[in-house]
N, C-alpha and C positions, 0 to 999 in steps of 0.2 A: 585403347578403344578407337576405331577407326568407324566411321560413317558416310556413308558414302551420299552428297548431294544431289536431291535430284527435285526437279520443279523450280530451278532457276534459284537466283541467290534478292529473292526481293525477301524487304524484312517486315512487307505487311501482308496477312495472310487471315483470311475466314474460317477456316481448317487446315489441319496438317495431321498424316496417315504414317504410323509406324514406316518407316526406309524414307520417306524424304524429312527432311532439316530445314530451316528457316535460319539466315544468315544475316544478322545485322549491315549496317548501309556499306562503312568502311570493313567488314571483315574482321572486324574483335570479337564478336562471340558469334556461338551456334544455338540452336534450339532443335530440341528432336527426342525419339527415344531410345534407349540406350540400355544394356544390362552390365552391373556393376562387377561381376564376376564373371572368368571364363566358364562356358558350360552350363551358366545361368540361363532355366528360360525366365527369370524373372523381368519385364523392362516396364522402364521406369522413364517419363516425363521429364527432364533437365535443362540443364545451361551450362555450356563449357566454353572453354577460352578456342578460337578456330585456331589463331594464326601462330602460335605459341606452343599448344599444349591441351592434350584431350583433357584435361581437368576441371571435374565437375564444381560448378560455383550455384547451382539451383537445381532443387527437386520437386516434382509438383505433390505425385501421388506416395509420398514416402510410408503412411501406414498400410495402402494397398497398391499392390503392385500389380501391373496386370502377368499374368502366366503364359500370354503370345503375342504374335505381333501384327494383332489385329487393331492396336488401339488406336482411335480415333479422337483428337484435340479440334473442340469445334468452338463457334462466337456465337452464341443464342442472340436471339434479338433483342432482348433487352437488356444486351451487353454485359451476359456473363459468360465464364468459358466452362464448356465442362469435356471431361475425358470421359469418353464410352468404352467399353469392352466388345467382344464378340456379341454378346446381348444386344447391345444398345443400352445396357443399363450406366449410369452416372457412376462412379468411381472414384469421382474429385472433379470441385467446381471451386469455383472464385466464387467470394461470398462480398456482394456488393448490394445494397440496397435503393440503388440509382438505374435508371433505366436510358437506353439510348434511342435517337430515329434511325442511325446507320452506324453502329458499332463495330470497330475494326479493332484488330490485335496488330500487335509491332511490337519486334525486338530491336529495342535502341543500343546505342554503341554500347552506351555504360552498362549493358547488360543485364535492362531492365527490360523487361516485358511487360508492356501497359495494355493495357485498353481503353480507345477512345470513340466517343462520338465524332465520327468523320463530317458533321454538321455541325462541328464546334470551331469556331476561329479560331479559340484559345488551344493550341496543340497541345499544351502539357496541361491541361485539366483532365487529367486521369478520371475513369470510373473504378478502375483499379488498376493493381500495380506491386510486382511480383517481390519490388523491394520493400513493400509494407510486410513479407511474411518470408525474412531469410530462412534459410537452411541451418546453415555452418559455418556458412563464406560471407563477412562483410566486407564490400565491394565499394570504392572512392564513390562517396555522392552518396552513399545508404544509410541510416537511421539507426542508431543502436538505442533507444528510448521509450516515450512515451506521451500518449495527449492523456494529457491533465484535465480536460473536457469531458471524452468520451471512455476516457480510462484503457485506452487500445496500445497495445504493448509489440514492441520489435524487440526481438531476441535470435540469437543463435543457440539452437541443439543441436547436440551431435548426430555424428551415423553409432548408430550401434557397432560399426565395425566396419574396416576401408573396406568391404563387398557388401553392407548392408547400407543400405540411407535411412533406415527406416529410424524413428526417435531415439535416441542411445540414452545416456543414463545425466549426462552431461547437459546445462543451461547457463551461459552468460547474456549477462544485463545489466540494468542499470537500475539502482536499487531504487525503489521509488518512497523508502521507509525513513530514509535520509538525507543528506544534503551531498548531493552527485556524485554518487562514487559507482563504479560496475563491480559486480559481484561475480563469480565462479559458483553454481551451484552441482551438487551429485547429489542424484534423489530428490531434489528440491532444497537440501539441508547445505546453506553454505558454508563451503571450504575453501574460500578467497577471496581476498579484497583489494581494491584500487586504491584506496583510502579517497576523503572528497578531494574534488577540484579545488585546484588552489590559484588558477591563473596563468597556470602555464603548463602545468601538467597535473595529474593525478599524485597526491602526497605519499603513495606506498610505492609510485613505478621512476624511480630517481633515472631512470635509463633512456624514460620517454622525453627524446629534448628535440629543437629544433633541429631539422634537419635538411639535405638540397633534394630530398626526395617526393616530402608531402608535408601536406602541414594539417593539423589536428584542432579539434576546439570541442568545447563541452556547451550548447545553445541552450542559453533559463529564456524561455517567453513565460511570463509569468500569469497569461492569462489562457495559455493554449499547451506548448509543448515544452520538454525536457529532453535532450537528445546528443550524445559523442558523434562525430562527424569527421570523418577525412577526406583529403582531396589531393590528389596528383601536380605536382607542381612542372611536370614535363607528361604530355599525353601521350610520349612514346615510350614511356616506362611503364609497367606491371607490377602496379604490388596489391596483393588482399591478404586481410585478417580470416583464421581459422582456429574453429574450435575443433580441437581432435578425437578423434571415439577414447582417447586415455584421458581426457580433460585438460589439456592442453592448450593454453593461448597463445599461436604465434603469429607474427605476420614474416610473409614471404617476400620475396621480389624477384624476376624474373631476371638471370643473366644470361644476355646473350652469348656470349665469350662460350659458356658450358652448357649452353642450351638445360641448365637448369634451373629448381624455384631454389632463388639461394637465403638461409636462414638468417637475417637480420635481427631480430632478440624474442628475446623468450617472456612473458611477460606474465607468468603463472606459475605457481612451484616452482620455485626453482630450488630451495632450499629449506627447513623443519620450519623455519620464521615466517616461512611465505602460507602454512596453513593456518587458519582462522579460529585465532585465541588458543594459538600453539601454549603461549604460557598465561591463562585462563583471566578472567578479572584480575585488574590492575596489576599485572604482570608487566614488563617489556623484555622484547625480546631482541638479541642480539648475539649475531649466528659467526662473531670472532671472539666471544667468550664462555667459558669453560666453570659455569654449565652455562647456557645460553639462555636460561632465565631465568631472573631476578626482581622483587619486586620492586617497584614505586617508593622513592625517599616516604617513610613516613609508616609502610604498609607492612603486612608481615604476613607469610603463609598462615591461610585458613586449616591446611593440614600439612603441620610441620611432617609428618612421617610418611605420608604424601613426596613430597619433596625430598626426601632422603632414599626412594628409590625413583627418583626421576618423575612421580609424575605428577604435573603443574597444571593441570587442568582445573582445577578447583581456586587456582586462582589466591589472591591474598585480601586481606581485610588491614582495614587501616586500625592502629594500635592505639590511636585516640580519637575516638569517634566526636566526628560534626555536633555542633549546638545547631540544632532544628530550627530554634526559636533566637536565640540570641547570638549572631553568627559576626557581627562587627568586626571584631577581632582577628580575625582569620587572615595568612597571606598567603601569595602563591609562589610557586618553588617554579622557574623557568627549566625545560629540559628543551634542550636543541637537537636539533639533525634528526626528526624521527619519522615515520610514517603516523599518523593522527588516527587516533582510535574511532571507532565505528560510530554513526553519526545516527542509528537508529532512533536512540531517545538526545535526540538536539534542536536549538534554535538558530536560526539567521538571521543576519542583519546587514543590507548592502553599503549600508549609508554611517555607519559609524564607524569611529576611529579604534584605535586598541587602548586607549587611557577609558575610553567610553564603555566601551567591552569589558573591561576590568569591576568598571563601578557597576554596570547591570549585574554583572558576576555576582560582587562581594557582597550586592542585597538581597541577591536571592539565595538563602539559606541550602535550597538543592541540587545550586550549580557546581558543578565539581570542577571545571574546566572551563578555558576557553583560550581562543587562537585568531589570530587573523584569518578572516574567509580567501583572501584574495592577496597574494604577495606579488603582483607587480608592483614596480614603480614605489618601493617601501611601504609598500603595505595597507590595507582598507578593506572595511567588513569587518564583521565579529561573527563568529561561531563560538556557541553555549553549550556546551554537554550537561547533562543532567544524569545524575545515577553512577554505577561502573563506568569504568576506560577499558575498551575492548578493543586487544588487537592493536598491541600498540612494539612498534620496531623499531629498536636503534638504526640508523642509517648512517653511512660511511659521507655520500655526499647526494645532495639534492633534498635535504630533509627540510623540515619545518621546527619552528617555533611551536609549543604550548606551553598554559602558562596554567599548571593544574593546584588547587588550593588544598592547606594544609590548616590545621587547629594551628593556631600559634605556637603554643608547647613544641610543637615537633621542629619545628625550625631550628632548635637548639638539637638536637639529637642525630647524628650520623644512623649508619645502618645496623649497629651492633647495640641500639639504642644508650649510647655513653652518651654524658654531657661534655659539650665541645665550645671550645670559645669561653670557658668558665676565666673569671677574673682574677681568681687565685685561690690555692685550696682549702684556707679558713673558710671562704664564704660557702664552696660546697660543704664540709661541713656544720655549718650553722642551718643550711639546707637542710641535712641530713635531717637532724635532731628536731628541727618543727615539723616536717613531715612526719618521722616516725612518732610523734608524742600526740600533736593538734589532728592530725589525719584521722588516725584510730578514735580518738574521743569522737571527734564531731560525726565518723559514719555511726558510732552507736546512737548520740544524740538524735540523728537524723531516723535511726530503722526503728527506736521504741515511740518516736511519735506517729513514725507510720502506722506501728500498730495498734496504736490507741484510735489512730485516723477510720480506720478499716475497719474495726472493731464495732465502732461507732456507725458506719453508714452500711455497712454489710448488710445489718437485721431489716432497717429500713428499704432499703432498696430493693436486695434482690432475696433475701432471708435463709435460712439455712437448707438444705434440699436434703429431701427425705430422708429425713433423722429420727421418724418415728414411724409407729404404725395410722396414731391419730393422722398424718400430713397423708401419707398413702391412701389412706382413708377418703379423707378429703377432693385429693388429685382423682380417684376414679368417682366421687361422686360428680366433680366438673366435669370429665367426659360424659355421663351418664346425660348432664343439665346440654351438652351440646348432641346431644344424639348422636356420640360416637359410639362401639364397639367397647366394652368390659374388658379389663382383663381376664374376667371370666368367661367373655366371649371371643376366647383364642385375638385377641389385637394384632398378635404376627407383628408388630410393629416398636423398635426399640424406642426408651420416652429418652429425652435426654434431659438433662437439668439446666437450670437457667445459668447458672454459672459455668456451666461449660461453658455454654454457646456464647455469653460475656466476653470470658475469656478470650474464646477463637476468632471472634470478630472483634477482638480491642474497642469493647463497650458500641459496639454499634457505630466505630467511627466514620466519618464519612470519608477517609480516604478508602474505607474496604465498603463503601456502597457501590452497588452493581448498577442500581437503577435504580426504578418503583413506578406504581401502577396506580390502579384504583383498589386494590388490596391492601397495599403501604408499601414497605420497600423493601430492594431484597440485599445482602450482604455476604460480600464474601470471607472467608474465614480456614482456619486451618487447625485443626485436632492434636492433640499434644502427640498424635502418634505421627506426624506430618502428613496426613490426609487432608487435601482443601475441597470444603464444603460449597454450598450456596444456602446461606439463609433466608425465607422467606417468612416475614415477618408480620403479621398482620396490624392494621392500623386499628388502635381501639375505637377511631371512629367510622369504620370501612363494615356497612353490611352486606354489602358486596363480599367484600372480603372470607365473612363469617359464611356466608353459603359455599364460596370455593372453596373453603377450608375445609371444611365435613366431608363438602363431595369427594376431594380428592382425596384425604385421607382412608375413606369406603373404599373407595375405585382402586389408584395404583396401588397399595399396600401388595393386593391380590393377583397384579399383571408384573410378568416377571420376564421379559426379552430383549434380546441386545440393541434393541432399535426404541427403545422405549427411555427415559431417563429415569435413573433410579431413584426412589426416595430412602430416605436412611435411618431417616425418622420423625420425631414431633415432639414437640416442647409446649406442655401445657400446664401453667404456672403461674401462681399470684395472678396477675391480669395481663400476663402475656399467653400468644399463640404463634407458634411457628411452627413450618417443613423444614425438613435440614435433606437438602438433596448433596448426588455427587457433583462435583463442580465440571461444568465443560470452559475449559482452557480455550476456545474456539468461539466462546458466546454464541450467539444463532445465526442462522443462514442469513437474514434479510442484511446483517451487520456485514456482508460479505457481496450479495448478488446486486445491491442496489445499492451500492458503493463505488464511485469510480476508479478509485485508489487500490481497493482491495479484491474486487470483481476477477483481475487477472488473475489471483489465486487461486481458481477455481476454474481449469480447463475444463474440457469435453471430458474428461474420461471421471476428476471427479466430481462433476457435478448427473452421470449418467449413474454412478457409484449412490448418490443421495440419493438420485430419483427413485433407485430398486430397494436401499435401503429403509426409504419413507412408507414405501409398497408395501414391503416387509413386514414393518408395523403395524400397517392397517390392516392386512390381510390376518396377524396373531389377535389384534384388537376385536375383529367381527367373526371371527371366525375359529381360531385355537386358544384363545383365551378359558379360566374359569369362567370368567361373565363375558356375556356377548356385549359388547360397547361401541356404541357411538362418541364419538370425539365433540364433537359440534363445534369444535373450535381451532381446524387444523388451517395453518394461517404459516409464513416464513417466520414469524417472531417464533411460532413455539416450536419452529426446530431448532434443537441444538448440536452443535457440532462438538464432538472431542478430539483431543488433539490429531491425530488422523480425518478429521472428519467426517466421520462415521457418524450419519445422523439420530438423533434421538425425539423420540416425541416429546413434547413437555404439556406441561398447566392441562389437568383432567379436571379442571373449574367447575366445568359444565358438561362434563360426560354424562353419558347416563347406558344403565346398563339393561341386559332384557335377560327372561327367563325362558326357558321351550326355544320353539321355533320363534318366540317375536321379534321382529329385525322395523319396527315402524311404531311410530307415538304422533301422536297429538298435542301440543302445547297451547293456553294463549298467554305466555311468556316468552318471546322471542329473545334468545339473546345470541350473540354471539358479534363476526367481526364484517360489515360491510366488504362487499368485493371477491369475498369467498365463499359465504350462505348461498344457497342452490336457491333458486326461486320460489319450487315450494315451499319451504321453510322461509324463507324471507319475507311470503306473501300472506300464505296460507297456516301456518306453524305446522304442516308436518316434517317430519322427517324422520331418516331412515339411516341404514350402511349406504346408500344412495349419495345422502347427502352429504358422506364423508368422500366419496367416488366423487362428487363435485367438487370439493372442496379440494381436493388430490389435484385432481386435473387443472386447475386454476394455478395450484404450485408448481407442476409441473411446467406449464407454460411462462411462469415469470420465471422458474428456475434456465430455462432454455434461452429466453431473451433477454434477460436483464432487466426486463421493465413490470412495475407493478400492475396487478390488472385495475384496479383503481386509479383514477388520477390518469392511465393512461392516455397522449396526446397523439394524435398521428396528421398530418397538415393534408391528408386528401382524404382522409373522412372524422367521424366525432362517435363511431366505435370504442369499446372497451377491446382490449387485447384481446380476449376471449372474440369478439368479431372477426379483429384484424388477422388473426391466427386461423380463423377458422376463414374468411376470405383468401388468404393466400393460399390454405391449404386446395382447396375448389379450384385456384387457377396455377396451382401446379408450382406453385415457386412458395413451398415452405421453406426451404431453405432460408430465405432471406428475413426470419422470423430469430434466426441465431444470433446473440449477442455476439457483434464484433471483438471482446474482448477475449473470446476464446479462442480468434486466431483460423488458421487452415488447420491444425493438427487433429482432426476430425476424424472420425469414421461417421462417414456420409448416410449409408444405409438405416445404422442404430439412430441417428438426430433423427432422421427425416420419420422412421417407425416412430420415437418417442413422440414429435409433435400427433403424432396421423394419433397414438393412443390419448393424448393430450387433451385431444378435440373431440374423443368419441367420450370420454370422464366429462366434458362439460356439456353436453346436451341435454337441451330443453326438457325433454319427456324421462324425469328419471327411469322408467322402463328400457328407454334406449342404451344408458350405460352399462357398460362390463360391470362387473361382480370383480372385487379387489383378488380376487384369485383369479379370473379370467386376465386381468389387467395386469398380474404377473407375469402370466405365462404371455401376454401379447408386448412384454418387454424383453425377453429372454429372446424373441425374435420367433415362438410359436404359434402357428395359423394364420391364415390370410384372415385379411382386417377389414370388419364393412366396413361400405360408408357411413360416413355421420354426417346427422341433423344439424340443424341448426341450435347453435348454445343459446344457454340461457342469459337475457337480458341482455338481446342482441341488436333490440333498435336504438338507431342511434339516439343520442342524447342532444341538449340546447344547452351548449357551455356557455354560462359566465365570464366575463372576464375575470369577475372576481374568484371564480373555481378554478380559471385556469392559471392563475397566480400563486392560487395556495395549491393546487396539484403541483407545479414545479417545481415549489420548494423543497430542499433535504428533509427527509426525515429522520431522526436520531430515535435508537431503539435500544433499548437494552437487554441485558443476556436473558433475563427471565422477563414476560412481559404481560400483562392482566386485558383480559379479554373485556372488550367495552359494551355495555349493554345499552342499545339502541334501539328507540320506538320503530317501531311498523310504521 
């Protein structure tokens, strides 16, 4: 690819037009546009090396391309960039929420393209900056990381294909779930790992060492960022890191001798050992033996036949399981040279030694493991693992200590479980004969007092379940006494018994508590057919409780769509009541979008996926349902996400449903959830499908920006979101209403439609809103879209200090969540 310069080689520039280029100071990169394939009229926005090599290292517009080459890269005034088409319409913008007096663009040496206020002394105070949002290519001085503040994430994806740029299938980063390791992702599902930092390199890449070329480091601010970092130790050498449309980590280096990139190491796949939990829980793997995985001293395949035709994925169990409760006894088996299993469920420690590490270990009954955080200088830091060893690799050289705990019994016992180091074999035999004689007596001793134990507190507690006609009898008069549905009035609804649901949540324990509400609490649990539930449980002192219960059971029994959460059934018995739903593995939205940790899980595409899917619901609720319904209580708590993320509506508390044409009621009962209630309902007690269309639209906008519409703060006015959304929208810079955690990888068009529909769901006159089937079809991207009013409860407010104290704080939510009822 050749490009021909024209408009002089200055590297600060206001616009630049398809055929001319912008050339950094000394002549190391180019800027311009470009198509990646001969014959392509696709071009494309980028950054390549000038003096070296057309090789692209940045892409601006990679999900739209323009189709000629008419495109135009211009500096708006308050210092964003955006790329126009033959239209004049945006295509991709820089999303910065800082404004400048005299904003200028420049391509700096290292290949960064900033934008700055040319009224700033301070030259590298970016408004933005083109290395916050790589490509593929990490470039000396760039970010592979993340702020721990703002939750804003740097990463490489791939090109779909060396002639596409556009998002490939391929994500490396840096795990933010653990203690600092980078990950290889495909599909989002990782298949590689770094292992953590250890002080000098990554514990899985033995390869990565010092070297006269550059030098590396892994940055903890522990109040701000997390970030891998490289730099060039001679600035007349060339080398960058790429991730390859095959999922590929290498880096390169530029030799002049062959005027080529010459391959200096491979740092991803390289081998069956190098995929992610190749030989499954507490496996290791080591790729010079035959088979190349075995378990853990101690451990034994979970499916020996499994194993006998190769496949280790399912990982091994340990043959004499941990004491929960009394764990003293316990020692740990050291394994050398290895890359350090996955640090997902782990703790840190900067300041402690490894005898220290050892003792926090041996008291905590759930710690399986632990190792030095940091091996320079002999060693400092402790890392805890909790749970499974995943992903763990014999190494030849550059490996690591761990120091993983065993029952004490095993310590005696090699891998073919035989007793070893025995003193001589009288005493194994004397062994023999008290085990087989004392053993057998004392497990009977033990199982006939259980059953005299069980026997005894079974009636009392939880009592026998419907072992007769008289108890059936009974169980549908207590429906009758709470205003449920008969059996003889078709229920459609399976009952379950108290001792199932006992059983599936292990007595209600509080390691399988979800949460709880003003209802009581809810619990998760799992079906002897290995189905996992969520129980929702009501508290016998919550009349709150007792109204959501009836409602909901009338309600969903009879709403049956993908976008809704299923109930499974009800348990009503002795003096319990409970729902037994399906379990979402994902908890609810609000656990994800107002999270700074977790937020980046949730790019543009799926969090645009929720907003249609949430649509969805509402639209079946008011509209294709048996009963026409109002939600009154659509809020981020009660969406729930399944593993996909596929949202779900939940808690029908306070639904209420209409017969004929009626879609409007009257209350003077207000209940529901501050910040989401439509004014007239908050004010007045009507409400409508309307006021589910507000309620929509309020999610929509905290699902787009990250921030709650309650509690929201903004330092040039004392608007709620809903204001601030709806002012930016008026002065034309929605955009800047998008949670930075989502990145550039945008389609600009669908954001900017969803806020403009966002805004027209929250208007003051519910008459002015779309109808939840209009508001579909104005998210699919059909008809021109008025404008909107002004939303509801748009003046501003007189903040507190004290309000603005408790608006900052975290909120903690749980997966199921009870709707607060709140005076007028």
């Amino acid at each position: 690819m050749a490009l021909e310069v024209m408009g002089g080689s200055t590297s600060t520039f206001q616009s630049v037009r398809d055929g001319q280029t912008i050339v950094s100071t000394t002549g190391n990169f180019e800027l311009g546009f470009f198509s990646p394939a001969t014959g392509s009229n696709n071009r494309y926005l980028g950054i390549w090396y000038k003096k070296i090599s057309a090789t692209i290292v940045w892409v601006a517009n990679r999900e739209a391309p323009l189709t000629d080459s008419s495109g135009v890269l211009q500096v708006t005034d308050p210092g964003i960039l955006v790329l126009l088409n033959h239209n004049k319409s945006i295509i991709w913008s820089s999303n910065t929420s800082r404004s400048a007096e005299n904003p200028v663009a420049q391509l700096l040496d290292s290949g960064n393209l900033v934008v700055t206020d040319g009224s700033d002394t301070d030259p590298e105070n970016f408004l933005w900056q083109s290395f916050d949002y790589p490509s593929d290519t990490l470039l000396p001085g760039m970010k592979l990381g993340w702020n721990k503040v703002t939750g804003f994430s740097r990463h490489l994806t791939s090109w779909s294909s060396p002639q596409d740029p556009s998002l490939g299938k391929y994500t490396y980063e840096l795990d933010r779930r653990g203690y600092g390791e980078e990950i290889l992702k495909k599909d989002s599902v990782m298949i590689w790992r770094t292992g953590p930092w250890n002080g000098i390199r990554f514990s899985g890449t033995p390869h990565l060492t010092p070297n006269s070329i550059f030098t590396y480091n892994l940055v903890f601010d522990d109040h701000d960022e997390e970030y891998y970092i490289f730099e060039l130790l001679n600035s007349s050498v060339y080398s960058r890191l790429i991730l390859t449309p095959d999922g590929r980590v290498q880096r390169y280096t530029w030799i002049d001798t062959t005027q080529t990139w010459g391959f200096l190491y491979q740092t991803a796949l390289i081998d069956n050992c190098d995929s992610y939990a190749f030989c499954g829980p507490n496996g290791a793997c080591s790729i010079d033996s035959s088979p190349v995985c075995r378990c853990l001293n101690g451990f034994q395949p979970k499916n020996p036949k499994d194993w006998d035709v190769v496949d280790w994925s399912n990982g091994c169990v340990r043959r004499t399981p941990l004491n929960s409760v009394n764990c003293s006894g316990d020692l740990f088996e050291k394994y050398s040279a290895v890359k350090l299993p996955n640090t997902e469920q782990s703790w840190f420690n900067r300041s402690m030694n490894l005898k220290e590490c050892e003792m926090v270990c041996l008291k905590n009954c759930s710690c399986t493991a632990y190792a030095n955080l940091d091996i320079t200088d002999g060693g400092s830091g402790c890392l805890l693992w909790f749970g499974n060893l995943i992903d763990i690799r014999n190494l030849t050289v550059n490996g690591q200590d761990i120091y993983i705990r065993m029952a004490a019994s095993e310590l005696g016992l090699d891998h073919d479980n035989t007793v070893i180091n025995a003193k001589d074999s009288e005493s194994k035999k004397v062994r023999i004969i008290l085990c087989g004689t004392l053993l057998p007596t004392g497990l009977l001793i033990v199982g006939i007092a259980l059953v005299f134990y069980c026997r005894k507190k079974q009636p009392k507690k939880y009592g026998k379940m419907r072992s007769s006609k008289k108890e059936d009898s009974e169980l549908t008069s207590r429906e009758e006494d709470l205003g449920l549905p008969s059996k003889k009035e078709d229920f459609e609804l399976p009952l379950f018994d108290l001792a199932t649901v006992v059983c599936a949540t292990d007595n209600f324990s509080e390691s399988s508590k979800l949460g709880e509400g003003g209802f009581g609490s809810v619990f998760k649990g799992m079906l002897k057919d290995g189905q996992e539930i969520a129980v929702k449980r009501l508290s016998k002192h919550s009349t709150q409780g007792l109204d959501e219960f009836k409602n909901e059971v009338t309600h969903i029994v009879k709403l049956q769509h993908r976008n809704l959460v299923r109930l499974l059934g009800c348990c009503i018995q002795e003096d319990e009541m409970m729902l037994i739903y399906e379990c979402m593995p994902n908890k609810s939205l609000d656990f994800f979008i107002f999270d700074q940790r977790r937020s980046f899980l949730l790019d543009w595409s799926k969090r645009f996926d929720i907003i249609n899917g949430i649509a969805r619901g509402i639209l079946y609720l008011h509209q294709d349902s048996r009963l026409r319904v109002i939600h009154r209580d659509l809020k981020a708590g009660n969406i729930l996400l399944d593993s996909e993320f596929n949202p779900k509506i939940s808690d029908f508390g306070l639904a209420r449903s209409f017969g004929g044409n009626e879609t409007k009621a009257e209350t003077n009962k207000v209940v529901g959830t501050y910040g989401y209630m439509s004014p007239e309902y908050a004010i007045d007690g009507f409400y409508s499908i309307k006021s589910d269309v507000y309620s929509f639209g309020v999610l929509m906008l905290e699902i787009i920006s990250g921030k709650r519409n309650r509690g929201f703060l903004h330092p040039g006015h004392n608007l709620n979101l809903l204001g601030h959304a709806w002012n930016l929208h008026t002065e034309g810079r929605s955009i800047e209403l998008l949670a930075t955690s989502v990145g550039d990888s945008i389609n600009l068009q669908e954001v900017l439609r969803a806020i403009h529909v966002g805004v027209l769901c929250v208007q003051q006159n519910p008459q002015d809103r779309p109808s939840m089937s209009a508001a579909v079809l104005m998210l699919s991207g059909e008809g021109v879209l008025p404008v909107p009013q002004k939303p509801g409860f748009y003046n501003e407010r007189a903040l507190t200090e004290l309000q603005v104290h408790s608006s900052s704080q975290a909120c903690s939510v749980n997966m199921l969540t009870s709707t607060l009822f709140e005076p007028r």
